[in-house]
C-alpha positions as CSV (number, residue, x, y, z in Angstrom):
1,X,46.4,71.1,115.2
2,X,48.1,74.0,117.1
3,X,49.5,76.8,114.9
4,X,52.6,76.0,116.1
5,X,52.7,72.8,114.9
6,X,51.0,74.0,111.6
7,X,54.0,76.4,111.1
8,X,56.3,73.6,112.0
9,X,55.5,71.5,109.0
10,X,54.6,74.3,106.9
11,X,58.6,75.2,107.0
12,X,59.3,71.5,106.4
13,X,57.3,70.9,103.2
14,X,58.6,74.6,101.9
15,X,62.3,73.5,103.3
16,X,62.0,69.6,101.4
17,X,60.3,71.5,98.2
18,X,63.4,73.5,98.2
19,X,66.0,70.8,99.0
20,X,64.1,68.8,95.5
21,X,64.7,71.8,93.7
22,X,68.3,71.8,94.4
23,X,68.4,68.3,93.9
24,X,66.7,68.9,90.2
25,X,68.7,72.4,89.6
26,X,65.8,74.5,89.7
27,X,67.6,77.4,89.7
28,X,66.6,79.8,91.2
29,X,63.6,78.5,92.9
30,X,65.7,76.2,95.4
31,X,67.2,79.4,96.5
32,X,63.7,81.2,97.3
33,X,62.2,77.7,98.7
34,X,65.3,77.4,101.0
35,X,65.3,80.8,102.0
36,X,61.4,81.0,102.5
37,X,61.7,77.5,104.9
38,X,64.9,79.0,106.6
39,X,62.6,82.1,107.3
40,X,59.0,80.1,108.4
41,X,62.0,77.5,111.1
42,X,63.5,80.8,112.4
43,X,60.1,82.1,113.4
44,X,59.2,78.6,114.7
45,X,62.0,78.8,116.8
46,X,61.3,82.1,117.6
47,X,57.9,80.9,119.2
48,X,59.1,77.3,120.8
49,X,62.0,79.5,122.3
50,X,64.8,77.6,120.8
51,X,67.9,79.2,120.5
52,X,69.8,76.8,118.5
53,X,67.0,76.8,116.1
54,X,66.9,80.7,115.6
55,X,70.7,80.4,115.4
56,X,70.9,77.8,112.6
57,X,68.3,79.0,110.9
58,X,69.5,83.0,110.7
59,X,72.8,81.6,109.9
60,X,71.3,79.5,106.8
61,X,68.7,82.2,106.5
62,X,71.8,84.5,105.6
63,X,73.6,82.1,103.6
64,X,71.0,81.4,101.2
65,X,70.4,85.4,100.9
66,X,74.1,86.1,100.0
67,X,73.7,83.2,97.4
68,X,70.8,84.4,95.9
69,X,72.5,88.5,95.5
70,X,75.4,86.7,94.3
């Protein structure tokens, strides 16, 4: 296996870990989960050169930040 592809499903264990967390209000561990997949995706798309992948996952990347200062 490729890093890449290592990275890949690296962000989508952390991203479903975080997703169960929500889903069990695990608070505020779904918020660092979420943000720590959102992060591991945006690099991902960084290196597959996916726009709407870095866009979607700054945006949610951002979202989860403001809810976790907030």
């Amino acid at each position: 296996m490729n890093s890449i592809t290592v990275l890949k499903w690296t962000a989508t264990l952390v991203t479903l870990c975080g997703a169960l967390a929500t889903s069990l209000r695990i608070d505020p561990l779904n918020l660092y989960l979420l943000n720590a997949g959102s992060a591991l995706f945006l690099l991902w798309g960084f290196k597959i050169r996916d726009r709407a992948m870095v866009v979607v996952n700054l945006g949610m990347l951002l979202i989860y930040l403001y809810g976790s200062m907030t």
